[in-house]
C-alpha positions in Angstrom: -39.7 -105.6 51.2 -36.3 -104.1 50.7 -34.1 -105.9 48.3 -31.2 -107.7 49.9 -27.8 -107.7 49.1 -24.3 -109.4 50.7 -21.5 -106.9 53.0 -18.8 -106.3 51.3 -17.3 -106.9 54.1 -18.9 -109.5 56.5 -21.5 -111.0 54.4 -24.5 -110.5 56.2 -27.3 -109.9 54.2 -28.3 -105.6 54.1 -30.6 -103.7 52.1 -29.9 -102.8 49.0 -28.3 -98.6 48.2 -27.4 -98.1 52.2 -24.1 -96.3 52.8 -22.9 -98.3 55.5 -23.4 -101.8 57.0 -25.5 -101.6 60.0 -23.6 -104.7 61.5 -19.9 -104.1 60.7 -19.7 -100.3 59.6 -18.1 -101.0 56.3 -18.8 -98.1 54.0 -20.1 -100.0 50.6 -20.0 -97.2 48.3 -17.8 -97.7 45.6 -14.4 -95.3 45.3 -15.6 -92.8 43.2 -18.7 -92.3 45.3 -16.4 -92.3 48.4 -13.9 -89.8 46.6 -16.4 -87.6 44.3 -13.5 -84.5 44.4 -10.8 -86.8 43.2 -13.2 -88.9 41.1 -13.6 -85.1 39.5 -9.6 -84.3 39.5 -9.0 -86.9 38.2 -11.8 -86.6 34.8 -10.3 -83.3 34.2 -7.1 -84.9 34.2 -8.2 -87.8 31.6 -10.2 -85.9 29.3 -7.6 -82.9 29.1 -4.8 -86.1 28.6 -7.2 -87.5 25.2 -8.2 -83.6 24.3 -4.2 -82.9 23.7 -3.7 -86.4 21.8 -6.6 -85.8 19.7 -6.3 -81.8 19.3 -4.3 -80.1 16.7 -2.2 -83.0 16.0 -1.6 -82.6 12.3 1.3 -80.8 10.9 1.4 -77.1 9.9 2.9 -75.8 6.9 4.3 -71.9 7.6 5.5 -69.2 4.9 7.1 -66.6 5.6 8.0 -65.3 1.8 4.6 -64.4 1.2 2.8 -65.2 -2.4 5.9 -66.4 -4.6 4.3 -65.9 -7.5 3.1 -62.5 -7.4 5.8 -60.9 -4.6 3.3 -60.1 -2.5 4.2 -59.5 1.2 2.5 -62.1 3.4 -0.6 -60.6 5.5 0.4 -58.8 9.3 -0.4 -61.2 11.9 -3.2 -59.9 14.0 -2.6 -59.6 18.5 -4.8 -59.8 20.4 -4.8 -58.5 23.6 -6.4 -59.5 27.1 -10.0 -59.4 27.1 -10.4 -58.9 23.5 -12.4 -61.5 21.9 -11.3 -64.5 19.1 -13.8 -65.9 16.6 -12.6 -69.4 16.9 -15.4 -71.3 14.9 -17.6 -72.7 16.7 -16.2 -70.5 19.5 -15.2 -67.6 20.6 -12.6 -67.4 23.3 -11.6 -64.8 25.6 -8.7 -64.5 27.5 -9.5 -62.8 30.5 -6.4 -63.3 33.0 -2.5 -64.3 33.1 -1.0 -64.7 36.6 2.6 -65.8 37.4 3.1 -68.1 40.6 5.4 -70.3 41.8 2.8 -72.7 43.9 -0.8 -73.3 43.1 -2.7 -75.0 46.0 -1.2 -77.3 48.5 1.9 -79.2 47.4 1.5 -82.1 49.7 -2.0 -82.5 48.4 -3.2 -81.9 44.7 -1.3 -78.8 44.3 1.4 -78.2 42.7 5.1 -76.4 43.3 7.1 -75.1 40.3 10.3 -77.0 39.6 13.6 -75.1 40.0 14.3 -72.4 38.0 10.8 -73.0 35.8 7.6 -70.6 36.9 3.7 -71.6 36.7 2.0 -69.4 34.3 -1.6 -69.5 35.0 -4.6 -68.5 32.2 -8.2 -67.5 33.0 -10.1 -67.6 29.6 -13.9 -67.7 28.5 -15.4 -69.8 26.0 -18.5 -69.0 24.0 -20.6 -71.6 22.1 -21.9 -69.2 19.0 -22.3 -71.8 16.8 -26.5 -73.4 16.4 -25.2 -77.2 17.5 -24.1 -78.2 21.1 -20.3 -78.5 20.9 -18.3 -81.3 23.0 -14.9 -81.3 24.0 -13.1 -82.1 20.8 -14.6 -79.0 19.2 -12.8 -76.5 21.0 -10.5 -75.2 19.3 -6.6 -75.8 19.9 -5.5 -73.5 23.2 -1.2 -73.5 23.6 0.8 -71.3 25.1 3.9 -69.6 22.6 6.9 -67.7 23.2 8.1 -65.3 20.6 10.1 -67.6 18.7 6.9 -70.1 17.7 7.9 -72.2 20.4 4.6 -73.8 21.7 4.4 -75.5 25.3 1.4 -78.1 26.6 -0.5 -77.2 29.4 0.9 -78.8 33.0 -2.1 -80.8 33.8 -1.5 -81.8 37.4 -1.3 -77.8 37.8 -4.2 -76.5 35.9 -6.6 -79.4 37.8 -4.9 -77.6 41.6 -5.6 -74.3 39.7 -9.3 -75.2 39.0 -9.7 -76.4 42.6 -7.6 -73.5 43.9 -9.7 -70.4 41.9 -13.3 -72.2 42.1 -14.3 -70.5 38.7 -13.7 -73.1 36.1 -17.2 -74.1 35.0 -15.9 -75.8 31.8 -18.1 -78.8 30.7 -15.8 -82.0 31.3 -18.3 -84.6 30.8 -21.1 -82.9 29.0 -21.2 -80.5 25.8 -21.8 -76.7 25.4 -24.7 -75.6 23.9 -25.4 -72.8 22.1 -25.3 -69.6 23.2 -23.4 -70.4 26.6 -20.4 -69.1 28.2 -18.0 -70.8 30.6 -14.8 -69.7 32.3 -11.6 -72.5 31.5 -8.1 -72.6 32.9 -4.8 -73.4 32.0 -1.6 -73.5 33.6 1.6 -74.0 31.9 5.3 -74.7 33.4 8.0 -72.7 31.7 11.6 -71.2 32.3 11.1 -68.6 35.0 13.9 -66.5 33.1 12.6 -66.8 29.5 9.1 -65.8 31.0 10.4 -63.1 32.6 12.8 -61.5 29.9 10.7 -62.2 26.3 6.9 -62.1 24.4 4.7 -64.3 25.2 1.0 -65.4 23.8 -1.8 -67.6 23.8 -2.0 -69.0 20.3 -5.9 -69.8 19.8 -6.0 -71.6 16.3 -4.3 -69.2 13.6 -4.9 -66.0 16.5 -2.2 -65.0 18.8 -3.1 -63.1 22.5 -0.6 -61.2 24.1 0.2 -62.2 27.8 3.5 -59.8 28.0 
């Protein structure tokens, strides 16, 4: 015999793991279960929220005089371009696409509309375990966008989760790790001055690696 359990609703007794109560209708999933495509929105939003506290949070020390002691000139910074490949131990990215929009989905639900005067700057990139141990999400390296001056800006998280819904190729591994040997496409999507976008340089700065977007 079935196990029995209580409606949440009316309290008659119905079996155990059935949707909805024969008696009143009441649906007695819980809300994720109910809401799996929010329940998923709203992980990426979480984990991408701890990833940034947690990621590249120390403080860098720059030089720009080179070796003082012997007068050497410090080594040329290395650009990448689109589609050219980082080593980014254990990983190796690939930034694959930049696009420039000013709405990403439906603004009245999940999506997102740029503020005034600011622009959504939207990355497709692809990330390669090549290391020999499964890697979870706080081994991945650091991913920010930079403008020419060093300025670096945080990804717009409400946009990159309408972006990821919007595309349908983000295959990233949210709640899992990435083992080695396997590829998955990510995106990002960062809010910035639509002017400054428009008029100067501007890169994808993967660890100590820079990749030209413009």
């Amino acid at each position: 015999m079935a196990e029995l359990v209580q409606c949440k609703a009316c309290g008659k007794e119905i079996a155990k793991g059935v949707k909805k109560c024969p008696n009143c209708g009441k649906d007695q999933r819980n809300w994720f279960m109910r809401h799996k495509f929010l329940s998923f929105v709203l992980a990426i939003i979480v984990l991408s929220v701890v990833g940034t506290m947690f990621g590249g949070g120390g403080e860098e020390q720059t030089s720009t005089g080179g070796n003082e002691q012997t007068g050497e000139a410090p080594p040329e910074e290395k650009v990448f371009g689109l589609n050219e490949t980082v080593n980014a131990d254990p990983a190796e990215i690939t930034v694959t696409k930049m696009e420039e929009k000013s709405v990403i989905g439906d603004p009245d639900f999940l999506g997102k509309k740029a503020s005034e005067g600011a622009t959504l700057v939207a990355v497709q990139y692809k990330v390669k375990n090549v290391s020999d141990e499964p890697m979870g999400m706080f081994d991945y390296p650091t991913i920010k966008l930079v403008d020419e001056k060093g300025t670096e800006y945080d990804e717009d998280i409400e946009a990159s989760g309408a972006y990821a819904a919007e595309t349908g190729i983000d295959d990233s591994k949210v709640l899992s790790d990435l083992n080695p040997g396997i590829t998955v496409t990510a995106t990002d999507v960062y809010e910035v001055s639509k002017d400054a976008f428009a008029s100067g340089k501007w890169y994808i700065q993967i660890g100590d690696a820079k990749v030209a977007l413009k």
